[in-house]
PDB file of N, CA, C and O in Angstrom:
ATOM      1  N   UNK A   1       0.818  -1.188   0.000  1.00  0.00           N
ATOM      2  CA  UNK A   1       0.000   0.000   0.000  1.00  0.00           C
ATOM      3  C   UNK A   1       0.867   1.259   0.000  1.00  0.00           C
ATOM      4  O   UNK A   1       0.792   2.164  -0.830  1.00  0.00           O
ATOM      5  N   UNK A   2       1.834   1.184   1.210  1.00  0.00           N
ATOM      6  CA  UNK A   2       2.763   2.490   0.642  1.00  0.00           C
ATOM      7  C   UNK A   2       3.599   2.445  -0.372  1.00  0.00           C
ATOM      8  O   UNK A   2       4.101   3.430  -0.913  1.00  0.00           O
ATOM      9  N   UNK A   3       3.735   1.566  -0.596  1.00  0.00           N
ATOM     10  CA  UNK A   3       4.700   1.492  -1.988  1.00  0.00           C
ATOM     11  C   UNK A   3       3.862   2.010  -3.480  1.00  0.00           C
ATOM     12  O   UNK A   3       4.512   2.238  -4.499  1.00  0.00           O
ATOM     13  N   UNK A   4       3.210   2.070  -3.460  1.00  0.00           N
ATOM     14  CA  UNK A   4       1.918   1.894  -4.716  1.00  0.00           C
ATOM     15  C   UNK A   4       1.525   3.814  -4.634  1.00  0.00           C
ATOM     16  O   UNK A   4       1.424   4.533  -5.628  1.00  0.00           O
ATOM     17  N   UNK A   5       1.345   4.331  -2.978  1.00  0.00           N
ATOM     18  CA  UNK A   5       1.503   5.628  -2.318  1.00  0.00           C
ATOM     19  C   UNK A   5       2.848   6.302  -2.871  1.00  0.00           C
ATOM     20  O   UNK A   5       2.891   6.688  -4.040  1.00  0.00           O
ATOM     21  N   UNK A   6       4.032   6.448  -1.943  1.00  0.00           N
ATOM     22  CA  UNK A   6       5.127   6.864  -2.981  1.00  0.00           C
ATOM     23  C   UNK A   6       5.337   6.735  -4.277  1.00  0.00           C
ATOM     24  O   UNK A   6       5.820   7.647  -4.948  1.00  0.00           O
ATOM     25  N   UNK A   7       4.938   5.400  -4.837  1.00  0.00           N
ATOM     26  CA  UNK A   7       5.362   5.886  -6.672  1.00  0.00           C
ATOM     27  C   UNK A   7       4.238   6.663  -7.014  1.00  0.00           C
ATOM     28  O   UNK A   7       4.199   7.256  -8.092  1.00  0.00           O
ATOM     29  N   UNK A   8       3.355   6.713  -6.225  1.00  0.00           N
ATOM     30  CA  UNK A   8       2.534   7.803  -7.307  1.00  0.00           C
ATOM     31  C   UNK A   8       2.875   9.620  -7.026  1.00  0.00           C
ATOM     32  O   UNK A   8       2.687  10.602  -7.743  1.00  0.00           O
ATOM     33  N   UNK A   9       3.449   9.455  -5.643  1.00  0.00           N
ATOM     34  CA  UNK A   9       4.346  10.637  -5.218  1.00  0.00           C
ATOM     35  C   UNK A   9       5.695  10.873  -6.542  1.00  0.00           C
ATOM     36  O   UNK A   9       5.674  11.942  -7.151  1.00  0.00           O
ATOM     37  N   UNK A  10       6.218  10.376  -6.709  1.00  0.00           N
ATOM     38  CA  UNK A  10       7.773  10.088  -7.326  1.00  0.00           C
ATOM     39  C   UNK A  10       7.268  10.552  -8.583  1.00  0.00           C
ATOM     40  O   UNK A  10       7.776  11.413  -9.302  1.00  0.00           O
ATOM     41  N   UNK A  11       6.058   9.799  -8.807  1.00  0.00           N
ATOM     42  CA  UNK A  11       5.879  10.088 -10.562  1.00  0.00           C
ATOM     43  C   UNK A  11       5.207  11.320 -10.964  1.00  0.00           C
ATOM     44  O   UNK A  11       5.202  11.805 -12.095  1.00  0.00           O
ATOM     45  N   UNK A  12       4.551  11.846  -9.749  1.00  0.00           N
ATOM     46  CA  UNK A  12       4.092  13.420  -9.455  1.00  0.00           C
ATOM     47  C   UNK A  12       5.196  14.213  -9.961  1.00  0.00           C
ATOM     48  O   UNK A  12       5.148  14.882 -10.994  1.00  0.00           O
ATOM     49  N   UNK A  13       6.519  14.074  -8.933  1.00  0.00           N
ATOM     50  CA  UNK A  13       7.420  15.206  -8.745  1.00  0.00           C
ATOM     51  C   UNK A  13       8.254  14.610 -10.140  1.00  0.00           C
ATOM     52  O   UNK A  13       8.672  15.482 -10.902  1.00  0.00           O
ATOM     53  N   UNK A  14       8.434  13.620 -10.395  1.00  0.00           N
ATOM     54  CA  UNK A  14       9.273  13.410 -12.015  1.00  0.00           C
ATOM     55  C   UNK A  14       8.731  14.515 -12.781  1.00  0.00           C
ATOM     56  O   UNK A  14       9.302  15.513 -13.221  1.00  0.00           O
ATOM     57  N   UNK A  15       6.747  13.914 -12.909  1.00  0.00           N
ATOM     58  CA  UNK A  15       6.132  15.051 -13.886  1.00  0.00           C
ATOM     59  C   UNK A  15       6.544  16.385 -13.814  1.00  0.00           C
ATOM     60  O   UNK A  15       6.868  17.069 -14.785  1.00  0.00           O
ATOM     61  N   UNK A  16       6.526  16.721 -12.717  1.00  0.00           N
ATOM     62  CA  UNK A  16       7.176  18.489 -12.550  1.00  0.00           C
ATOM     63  C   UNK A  16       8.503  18.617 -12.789  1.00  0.00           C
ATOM     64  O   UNK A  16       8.963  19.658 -13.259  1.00  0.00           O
ATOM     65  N   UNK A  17       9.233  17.589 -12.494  1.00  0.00           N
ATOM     66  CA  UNK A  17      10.366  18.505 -12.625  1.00  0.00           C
ATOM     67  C   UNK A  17      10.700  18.269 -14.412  1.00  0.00           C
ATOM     68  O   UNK A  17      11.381  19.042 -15.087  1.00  0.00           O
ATOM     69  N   UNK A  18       9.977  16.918 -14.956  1.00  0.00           N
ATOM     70  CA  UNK A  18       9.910  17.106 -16.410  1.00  0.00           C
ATOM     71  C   UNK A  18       9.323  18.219 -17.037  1.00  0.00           C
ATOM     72  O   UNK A  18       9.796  18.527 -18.131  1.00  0.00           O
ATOM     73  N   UNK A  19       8.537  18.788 -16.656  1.00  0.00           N
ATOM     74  CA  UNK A  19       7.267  20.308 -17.157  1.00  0.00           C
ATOM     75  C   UNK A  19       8.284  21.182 -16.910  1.00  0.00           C
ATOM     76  O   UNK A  19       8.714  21.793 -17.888  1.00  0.00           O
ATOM     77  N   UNK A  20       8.769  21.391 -15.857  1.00  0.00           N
ATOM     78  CA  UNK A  20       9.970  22.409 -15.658  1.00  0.00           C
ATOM     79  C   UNK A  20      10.891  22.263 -16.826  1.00  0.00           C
ATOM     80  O   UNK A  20      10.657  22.895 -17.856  1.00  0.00           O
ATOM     81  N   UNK A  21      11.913  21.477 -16.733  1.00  0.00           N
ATOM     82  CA  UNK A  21      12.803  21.576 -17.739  1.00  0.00           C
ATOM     83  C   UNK A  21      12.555  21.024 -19.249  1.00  0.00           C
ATOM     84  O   UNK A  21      13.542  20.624 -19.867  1.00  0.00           O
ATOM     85  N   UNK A  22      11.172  20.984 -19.916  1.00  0.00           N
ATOM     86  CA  UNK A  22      10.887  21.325 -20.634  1.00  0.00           C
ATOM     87  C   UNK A  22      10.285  22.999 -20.934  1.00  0.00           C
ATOM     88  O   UNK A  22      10.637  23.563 -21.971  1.00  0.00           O
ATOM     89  N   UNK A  23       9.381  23.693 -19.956  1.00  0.00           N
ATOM     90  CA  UNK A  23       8.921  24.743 -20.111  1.00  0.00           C
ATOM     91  C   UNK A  23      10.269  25.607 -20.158  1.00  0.00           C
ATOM     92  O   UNK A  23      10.335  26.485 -21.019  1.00  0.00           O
ATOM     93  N   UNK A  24      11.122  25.455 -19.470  1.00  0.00           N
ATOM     94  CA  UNK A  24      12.663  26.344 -19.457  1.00  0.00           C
ATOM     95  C   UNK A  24      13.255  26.039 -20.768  1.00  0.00           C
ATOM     96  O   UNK A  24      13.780  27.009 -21.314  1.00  0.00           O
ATOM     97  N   UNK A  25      13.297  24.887 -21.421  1.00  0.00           N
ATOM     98  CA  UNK A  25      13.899  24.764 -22.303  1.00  0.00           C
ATOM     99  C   UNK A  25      15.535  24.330 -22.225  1.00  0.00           C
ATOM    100  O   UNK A  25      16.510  24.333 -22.975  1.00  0.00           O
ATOM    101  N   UNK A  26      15.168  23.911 -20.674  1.00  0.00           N
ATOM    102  CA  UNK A  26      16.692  23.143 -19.755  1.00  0.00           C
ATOM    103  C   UNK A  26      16.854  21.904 -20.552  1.00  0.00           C
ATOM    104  O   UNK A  26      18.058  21.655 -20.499  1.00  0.00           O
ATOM    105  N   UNK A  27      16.240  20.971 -21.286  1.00  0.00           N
ATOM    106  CA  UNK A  27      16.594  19.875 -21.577  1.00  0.00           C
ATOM    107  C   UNK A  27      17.574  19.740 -22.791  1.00  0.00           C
ATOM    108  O   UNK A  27      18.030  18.650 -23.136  1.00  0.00           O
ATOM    109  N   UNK A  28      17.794  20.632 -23.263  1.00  0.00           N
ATOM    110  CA  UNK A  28      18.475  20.586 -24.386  1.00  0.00           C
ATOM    111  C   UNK A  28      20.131  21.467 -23.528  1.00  0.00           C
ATOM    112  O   UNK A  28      21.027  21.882 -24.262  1.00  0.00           O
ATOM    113  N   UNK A  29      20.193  21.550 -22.538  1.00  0.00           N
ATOM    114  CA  UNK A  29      21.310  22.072 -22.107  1.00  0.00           C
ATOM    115  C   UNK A  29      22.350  20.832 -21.215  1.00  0.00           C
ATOM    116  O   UNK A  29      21.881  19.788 -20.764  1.00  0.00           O
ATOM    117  N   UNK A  30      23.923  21.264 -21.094  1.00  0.00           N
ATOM    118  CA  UNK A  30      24.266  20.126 -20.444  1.00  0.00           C
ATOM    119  C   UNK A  30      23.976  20.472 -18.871  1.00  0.00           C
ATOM    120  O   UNK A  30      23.437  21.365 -18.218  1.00  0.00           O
ATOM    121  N   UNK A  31      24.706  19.139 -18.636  1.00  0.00           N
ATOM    122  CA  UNK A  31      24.254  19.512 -16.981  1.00  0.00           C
ATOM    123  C   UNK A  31      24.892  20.491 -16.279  1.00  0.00           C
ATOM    124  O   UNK A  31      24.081  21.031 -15.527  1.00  0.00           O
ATOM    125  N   UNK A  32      25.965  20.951 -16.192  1.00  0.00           N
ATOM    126  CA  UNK A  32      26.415  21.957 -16.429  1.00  0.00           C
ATOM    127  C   UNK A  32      25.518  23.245 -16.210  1.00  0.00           C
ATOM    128  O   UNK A  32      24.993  23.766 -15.226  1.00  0.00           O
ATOM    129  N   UNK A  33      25.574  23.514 -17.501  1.00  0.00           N
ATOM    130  CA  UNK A  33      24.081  24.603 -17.710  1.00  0.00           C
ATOM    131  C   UNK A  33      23.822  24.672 -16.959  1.00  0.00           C
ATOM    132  O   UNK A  33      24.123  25.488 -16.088  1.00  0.00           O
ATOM    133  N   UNK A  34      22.727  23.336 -16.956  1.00  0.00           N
ATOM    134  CA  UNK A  34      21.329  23.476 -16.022  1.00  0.00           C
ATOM    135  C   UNK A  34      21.472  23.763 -14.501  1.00  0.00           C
ATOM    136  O   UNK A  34      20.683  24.340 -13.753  1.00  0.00           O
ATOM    137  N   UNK A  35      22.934  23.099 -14.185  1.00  0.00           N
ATOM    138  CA  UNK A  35      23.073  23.425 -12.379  1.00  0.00           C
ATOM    139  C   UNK A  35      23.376  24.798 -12.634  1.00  0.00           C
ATOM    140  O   UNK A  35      22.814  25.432 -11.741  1.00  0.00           O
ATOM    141  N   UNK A  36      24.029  25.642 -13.462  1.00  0.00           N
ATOM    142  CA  UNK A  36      24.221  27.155 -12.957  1.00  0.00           C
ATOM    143  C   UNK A  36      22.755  27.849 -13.591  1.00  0.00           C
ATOM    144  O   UNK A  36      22.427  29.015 -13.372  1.00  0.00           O
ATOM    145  N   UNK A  37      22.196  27.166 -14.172  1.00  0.00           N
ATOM    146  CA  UNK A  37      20.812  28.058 -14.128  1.00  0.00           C
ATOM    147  C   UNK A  37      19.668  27.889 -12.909  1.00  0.00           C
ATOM    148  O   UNK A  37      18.926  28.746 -12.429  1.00  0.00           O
ATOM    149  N   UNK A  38      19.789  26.634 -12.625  1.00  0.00           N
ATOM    150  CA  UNK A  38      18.984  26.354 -11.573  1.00  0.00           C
ATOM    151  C   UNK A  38      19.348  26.818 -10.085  1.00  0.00           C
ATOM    152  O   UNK A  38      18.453  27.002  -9.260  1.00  0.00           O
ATOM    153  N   UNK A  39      20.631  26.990  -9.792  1.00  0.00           N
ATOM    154  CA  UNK A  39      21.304  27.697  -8.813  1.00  0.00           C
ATOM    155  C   UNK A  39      20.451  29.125  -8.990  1.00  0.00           C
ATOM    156  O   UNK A  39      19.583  29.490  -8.197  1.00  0.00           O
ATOM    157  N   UNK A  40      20.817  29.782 -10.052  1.00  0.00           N
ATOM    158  CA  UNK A  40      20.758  31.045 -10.181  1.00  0.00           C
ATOM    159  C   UNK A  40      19.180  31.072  -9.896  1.00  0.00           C
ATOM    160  O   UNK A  40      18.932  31.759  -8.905  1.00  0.00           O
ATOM    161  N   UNK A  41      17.941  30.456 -10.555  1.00  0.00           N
ATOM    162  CA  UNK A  41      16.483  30.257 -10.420  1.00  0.00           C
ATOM    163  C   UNK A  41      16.444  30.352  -8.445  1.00  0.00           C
ATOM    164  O   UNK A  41      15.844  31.265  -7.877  1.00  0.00           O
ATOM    165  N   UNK A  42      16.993  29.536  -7.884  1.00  0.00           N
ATOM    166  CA  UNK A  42      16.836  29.072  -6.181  1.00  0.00           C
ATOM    167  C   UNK A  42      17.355  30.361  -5.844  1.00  0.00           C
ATOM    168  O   UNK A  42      16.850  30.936  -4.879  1.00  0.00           O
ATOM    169  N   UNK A  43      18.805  31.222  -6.843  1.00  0.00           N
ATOM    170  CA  UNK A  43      18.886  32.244  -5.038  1.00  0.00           C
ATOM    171  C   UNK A  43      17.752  33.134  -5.919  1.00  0.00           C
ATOM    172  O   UNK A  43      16.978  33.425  -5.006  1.00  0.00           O
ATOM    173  N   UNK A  44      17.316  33.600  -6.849  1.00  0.00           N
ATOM    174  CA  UNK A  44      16.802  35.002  -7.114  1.00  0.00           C
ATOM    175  C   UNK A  44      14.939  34.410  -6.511  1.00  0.00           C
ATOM    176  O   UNK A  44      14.160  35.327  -6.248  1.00  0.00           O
ATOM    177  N   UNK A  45      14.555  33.314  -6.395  1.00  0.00           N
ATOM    178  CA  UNK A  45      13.434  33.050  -5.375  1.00  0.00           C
ATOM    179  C   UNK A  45      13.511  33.279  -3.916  1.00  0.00           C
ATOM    180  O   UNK A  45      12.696  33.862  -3.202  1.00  0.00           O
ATOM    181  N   UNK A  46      14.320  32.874  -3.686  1.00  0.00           N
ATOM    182  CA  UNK A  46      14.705  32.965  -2.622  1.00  0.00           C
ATOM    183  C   UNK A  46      15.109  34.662  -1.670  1.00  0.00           C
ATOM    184  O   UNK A  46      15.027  34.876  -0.461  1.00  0.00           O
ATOM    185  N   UNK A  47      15.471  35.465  -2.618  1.00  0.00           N
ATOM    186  CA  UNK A  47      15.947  36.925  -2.732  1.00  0.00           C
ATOM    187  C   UNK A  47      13.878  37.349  -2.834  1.00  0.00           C
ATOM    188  O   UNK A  47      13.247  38.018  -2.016  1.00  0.00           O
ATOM    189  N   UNK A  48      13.558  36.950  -3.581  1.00  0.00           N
ATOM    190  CA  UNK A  48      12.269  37.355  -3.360  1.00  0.00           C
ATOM    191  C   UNK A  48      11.210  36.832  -2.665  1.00  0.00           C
ATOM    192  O   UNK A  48      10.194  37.505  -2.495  1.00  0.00           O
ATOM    193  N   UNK A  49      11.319  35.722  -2.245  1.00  0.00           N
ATOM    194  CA  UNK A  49      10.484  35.249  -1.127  1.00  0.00           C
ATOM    195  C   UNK A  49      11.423  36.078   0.316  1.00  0.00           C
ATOM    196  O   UNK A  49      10.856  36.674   1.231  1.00  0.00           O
ATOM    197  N   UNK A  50      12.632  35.938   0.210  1.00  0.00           N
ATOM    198  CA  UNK A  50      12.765  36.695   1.460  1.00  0.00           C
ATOM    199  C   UNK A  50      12.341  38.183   1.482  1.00  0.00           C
ATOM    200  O   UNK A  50      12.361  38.746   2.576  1.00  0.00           O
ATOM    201  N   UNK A  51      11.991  38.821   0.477  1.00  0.00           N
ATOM    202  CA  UNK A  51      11.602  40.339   0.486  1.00  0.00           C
ATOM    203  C   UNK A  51      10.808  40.553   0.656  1.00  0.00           C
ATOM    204  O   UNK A  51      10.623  41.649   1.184  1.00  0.00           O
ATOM    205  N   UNK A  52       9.467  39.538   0.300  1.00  0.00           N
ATOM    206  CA  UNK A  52       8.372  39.522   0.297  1.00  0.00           C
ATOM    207  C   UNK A  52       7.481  39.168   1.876  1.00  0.00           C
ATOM    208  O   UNK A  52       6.339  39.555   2.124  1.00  0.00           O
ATOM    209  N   UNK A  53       8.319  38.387   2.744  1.00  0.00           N
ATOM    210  CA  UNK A  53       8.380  38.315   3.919  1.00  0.00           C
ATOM    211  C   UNK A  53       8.336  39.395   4.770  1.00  0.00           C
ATOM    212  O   UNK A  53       7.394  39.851   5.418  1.00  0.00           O
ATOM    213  N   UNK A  54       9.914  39.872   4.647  1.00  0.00           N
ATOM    214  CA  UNK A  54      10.389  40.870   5.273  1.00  0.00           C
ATOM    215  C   UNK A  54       9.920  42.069   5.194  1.00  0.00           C
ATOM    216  O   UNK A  54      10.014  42.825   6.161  1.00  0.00           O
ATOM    217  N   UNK A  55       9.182  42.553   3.734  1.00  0.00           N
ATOM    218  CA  UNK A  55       8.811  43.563   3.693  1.00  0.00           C
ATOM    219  C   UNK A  55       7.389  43.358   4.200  1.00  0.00           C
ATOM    220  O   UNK A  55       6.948  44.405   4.675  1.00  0.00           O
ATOM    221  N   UNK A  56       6.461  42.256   4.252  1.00  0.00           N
ATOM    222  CA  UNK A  56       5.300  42.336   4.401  1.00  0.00           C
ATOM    223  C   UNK A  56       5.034  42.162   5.761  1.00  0.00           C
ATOM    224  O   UNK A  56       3.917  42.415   6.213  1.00  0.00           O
ATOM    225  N   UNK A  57       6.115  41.681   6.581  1.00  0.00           N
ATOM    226  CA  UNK A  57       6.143  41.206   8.151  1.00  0.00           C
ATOM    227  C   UNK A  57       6.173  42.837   8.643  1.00  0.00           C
ATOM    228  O   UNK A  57       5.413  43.241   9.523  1.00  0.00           O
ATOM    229  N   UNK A  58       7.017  43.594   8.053  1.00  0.00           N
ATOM    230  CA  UNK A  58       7.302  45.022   8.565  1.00  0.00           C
ATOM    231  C   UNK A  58       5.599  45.994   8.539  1.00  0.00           C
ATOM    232  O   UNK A  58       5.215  46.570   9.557  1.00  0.00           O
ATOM    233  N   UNK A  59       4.958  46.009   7.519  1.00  0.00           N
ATOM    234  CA  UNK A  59       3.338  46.072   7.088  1.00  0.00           C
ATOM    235  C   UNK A  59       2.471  45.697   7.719  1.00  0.00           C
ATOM    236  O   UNK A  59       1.423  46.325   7.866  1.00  0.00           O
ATOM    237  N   UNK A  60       2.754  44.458   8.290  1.00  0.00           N
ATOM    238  CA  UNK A  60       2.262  44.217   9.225  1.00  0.00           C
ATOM    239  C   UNK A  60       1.769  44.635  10.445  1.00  0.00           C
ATOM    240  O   UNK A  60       0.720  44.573  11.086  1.00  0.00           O
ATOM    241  N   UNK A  61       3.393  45.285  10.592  1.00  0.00           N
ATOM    242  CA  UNK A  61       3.379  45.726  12.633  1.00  0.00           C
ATOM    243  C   UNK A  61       3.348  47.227  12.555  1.00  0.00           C
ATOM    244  O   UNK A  61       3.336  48.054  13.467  1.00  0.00           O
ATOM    245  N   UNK A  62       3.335  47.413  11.002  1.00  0.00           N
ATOM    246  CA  UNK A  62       3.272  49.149  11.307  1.00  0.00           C
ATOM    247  C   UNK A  62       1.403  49.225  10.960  1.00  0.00           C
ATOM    248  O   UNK A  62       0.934  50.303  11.323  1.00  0.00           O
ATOM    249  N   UNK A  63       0.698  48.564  10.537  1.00  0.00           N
ATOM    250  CA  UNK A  63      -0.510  47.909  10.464  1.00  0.00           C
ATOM    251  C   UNK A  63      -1.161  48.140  11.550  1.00  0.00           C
ATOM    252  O   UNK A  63      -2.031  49.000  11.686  1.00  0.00           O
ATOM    253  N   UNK A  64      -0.607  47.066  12.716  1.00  0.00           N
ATOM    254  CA  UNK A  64      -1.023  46.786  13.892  1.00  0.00           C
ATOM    255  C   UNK A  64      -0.632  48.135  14.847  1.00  0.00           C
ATOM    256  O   UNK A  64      -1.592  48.509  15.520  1.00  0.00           O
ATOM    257  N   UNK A  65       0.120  48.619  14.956  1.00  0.00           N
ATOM    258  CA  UNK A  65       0.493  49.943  16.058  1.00  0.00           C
ATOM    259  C   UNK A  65      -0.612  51.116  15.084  1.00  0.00           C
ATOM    260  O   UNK A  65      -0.867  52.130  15.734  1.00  0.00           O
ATOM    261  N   UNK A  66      -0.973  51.094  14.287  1.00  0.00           N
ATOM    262  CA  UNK A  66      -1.804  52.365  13.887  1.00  0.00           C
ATOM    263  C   UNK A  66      -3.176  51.738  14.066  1.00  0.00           C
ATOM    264  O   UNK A  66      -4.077  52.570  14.175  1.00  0.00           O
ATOM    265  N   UNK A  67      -3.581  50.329  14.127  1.00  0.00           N
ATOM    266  CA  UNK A  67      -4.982  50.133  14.471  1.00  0.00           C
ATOM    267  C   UNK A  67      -4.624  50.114  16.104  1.00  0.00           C
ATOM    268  O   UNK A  67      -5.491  50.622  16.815  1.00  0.00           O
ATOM    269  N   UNK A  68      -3.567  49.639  16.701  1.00  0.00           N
ATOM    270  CA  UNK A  68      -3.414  49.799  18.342  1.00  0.00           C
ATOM    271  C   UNK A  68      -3.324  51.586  18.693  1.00  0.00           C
ATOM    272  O   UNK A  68      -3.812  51.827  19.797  1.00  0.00           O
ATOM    273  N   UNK A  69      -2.993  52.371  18.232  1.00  0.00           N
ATOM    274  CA  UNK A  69      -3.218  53.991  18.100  1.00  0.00           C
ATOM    275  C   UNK A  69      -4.387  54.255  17.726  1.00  0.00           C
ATOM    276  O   UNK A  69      -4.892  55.084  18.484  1.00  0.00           O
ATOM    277  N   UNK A  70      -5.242  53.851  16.684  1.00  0.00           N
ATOM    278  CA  UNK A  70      -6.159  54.323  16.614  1.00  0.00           C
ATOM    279  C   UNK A  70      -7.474  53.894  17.588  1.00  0.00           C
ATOM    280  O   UNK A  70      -8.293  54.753  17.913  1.00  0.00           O
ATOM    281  N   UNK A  71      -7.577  52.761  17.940  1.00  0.00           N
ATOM    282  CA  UNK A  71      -8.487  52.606  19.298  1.00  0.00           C
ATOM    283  C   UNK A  71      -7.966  52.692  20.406  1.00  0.00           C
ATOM    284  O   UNK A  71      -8.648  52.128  21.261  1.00  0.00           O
ATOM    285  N   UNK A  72      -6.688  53.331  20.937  1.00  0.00           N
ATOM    286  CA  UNK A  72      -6.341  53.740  21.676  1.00  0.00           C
ATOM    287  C   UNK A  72      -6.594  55.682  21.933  1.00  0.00           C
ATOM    288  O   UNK A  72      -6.721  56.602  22.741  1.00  0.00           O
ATOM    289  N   UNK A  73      -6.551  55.422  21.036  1.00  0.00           N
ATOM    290  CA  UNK A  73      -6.886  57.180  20.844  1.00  0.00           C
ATOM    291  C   UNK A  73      -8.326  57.698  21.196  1.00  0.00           C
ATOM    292  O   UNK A  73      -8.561  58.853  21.551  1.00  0.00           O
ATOM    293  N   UNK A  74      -9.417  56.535  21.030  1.00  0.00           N
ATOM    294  CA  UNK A  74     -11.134  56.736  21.028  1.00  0.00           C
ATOM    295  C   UNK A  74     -11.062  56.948  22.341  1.00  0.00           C
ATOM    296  O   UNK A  74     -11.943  57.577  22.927  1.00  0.00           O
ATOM    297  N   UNK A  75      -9.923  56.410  22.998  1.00  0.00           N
ATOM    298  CA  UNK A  75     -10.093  56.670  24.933  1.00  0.00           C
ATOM    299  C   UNK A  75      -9.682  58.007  25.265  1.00  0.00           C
ATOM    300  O   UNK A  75      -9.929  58.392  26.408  1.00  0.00           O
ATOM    301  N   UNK A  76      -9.145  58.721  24.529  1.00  0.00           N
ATOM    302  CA  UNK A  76      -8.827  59.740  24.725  1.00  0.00           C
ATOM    303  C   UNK A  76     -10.066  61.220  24.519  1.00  0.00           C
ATOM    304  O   UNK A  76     -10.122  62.448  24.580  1.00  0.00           O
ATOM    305  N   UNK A  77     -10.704  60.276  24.310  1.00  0.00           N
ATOM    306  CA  UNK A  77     -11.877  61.163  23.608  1.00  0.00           C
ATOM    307  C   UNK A  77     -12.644  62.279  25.106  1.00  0.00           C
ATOM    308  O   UNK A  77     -13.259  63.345  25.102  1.00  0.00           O
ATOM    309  N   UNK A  78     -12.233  61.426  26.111  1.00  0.00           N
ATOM    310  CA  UNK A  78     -13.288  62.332  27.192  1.00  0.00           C
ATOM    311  C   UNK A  78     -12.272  63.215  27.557  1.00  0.00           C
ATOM    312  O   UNK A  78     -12.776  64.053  28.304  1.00  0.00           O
ATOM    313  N   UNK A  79     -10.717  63.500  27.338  1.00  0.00           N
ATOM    314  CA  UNK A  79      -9.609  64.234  28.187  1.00  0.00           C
ATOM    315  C   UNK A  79      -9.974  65.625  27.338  1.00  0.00           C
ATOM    316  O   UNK A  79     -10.603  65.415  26.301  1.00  0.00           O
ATOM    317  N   UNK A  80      -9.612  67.240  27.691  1.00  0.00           N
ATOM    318  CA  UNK A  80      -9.781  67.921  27.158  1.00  0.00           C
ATOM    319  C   UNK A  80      -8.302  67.887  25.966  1.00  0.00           C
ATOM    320  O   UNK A  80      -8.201  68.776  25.121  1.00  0.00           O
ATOM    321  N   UNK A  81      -7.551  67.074  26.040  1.00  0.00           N
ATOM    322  CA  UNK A  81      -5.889  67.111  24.642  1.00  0.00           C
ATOM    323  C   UNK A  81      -5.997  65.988  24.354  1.00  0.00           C
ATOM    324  O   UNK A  81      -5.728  64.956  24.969  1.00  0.00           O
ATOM    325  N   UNK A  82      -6.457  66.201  23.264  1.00  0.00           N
ATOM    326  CA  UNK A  82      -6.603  65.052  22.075  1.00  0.00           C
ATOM    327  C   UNK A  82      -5.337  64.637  21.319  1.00  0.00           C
ATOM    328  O   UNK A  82      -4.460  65.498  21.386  1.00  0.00           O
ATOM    329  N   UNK A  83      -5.015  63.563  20.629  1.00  0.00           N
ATOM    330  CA  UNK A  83      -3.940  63.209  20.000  1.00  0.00           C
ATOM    331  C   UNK A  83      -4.106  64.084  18.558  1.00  0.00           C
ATOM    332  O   UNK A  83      -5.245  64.278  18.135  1.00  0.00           O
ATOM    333  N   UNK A  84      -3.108  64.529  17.928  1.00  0.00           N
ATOM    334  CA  UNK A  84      -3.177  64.851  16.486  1.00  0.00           C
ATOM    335  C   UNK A  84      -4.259  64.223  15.646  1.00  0.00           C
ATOM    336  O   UNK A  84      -4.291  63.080  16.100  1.00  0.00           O
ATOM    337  N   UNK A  85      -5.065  64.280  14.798  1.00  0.00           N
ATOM    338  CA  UNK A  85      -4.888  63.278  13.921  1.00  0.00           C
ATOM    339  C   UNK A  85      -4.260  63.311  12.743  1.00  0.00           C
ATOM    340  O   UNK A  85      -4.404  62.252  12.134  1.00  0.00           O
ATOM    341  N   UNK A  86      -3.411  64.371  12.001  1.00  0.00           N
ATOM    342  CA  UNK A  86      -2.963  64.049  11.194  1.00  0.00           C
ATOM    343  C   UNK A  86      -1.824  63.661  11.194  1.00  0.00           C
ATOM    344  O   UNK A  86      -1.496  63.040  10.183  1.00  0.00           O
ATOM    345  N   UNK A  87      -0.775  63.848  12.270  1.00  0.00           N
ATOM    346  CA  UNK A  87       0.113  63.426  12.521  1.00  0.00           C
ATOM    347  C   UNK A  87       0.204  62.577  13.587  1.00  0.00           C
ATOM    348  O   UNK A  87      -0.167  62.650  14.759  1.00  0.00           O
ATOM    349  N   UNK A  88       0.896  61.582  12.798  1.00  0.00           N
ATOM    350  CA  UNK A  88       1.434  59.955  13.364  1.00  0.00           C
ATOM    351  C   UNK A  88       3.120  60.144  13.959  1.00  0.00           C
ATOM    352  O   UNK A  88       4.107  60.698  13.475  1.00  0.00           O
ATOM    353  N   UNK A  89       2.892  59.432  15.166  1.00  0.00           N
ATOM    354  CA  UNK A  89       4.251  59.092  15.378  1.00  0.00           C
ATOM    355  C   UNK A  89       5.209  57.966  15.911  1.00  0.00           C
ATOM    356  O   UNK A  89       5.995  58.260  16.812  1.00  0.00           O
ATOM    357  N   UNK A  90       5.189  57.044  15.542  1.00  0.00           N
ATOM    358  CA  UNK A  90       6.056  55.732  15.531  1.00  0.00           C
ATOM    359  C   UNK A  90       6.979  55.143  15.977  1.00  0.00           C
ATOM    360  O   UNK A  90       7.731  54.783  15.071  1.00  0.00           O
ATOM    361  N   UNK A  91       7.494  54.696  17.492  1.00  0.00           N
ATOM    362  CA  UNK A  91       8.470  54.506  16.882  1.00  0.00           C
ATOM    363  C   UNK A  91       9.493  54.108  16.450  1.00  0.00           C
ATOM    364  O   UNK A  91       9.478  53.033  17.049  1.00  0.00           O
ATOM    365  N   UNK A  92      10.681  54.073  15.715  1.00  0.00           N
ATOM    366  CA  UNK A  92      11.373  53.345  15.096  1.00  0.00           C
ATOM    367  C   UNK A  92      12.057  52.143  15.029  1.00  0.00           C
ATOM    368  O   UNK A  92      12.697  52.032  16.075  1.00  0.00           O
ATOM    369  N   UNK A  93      12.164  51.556  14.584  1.00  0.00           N
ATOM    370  CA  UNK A  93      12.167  49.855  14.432  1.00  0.00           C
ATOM    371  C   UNK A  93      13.830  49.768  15.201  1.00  0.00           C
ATOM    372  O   UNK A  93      14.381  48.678  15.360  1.00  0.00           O
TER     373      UNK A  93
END
């Protein structure tokens, strides 16, 4: 039963990585090639999955401190000195 399970796993990821280096047009290259293209494919994903992280993790928390400011601020509502509202102040990471 697992055996019958994994090859149909194996023959999954063959299919892809065959679709891949046909859609690239890697198969007609030596191996060679293909490891310095595929290197190069892993870091520039990688360069953008980490940016995409990093920049969106940062969006996040500057996200969260302006919705934590802004219902923090509704309490302020009965004091006679109110917070700005047009100016925000943050701060820095």
């Amino acid at each position: 039963m697992w055996s019958l399970y994994l090859g149909s796993i194996g023959t999954r990821i063959q299919r892809k990585i065959y679709l891949y280096n046909v859609t690239f047009g890697l198969y007609m290259l030596e191996w060679w090639e293909r490891y310095i293209f595929n290197t190069m494919m892993i870091v520039l994903l990688c360069t953008f999955y980490y940016k995409f992280c990093h920049n969106g993790s940062r969006y996040m928390v500057e996200s969260i401190k302006r919705l934590i400011w802004h219902v923090s601020a509704g309490a302020w509502e009965n004091y006679s000195v109110l917070p700005a509202e047009d100016h925000h102040h943050f701060p820095s990471d």
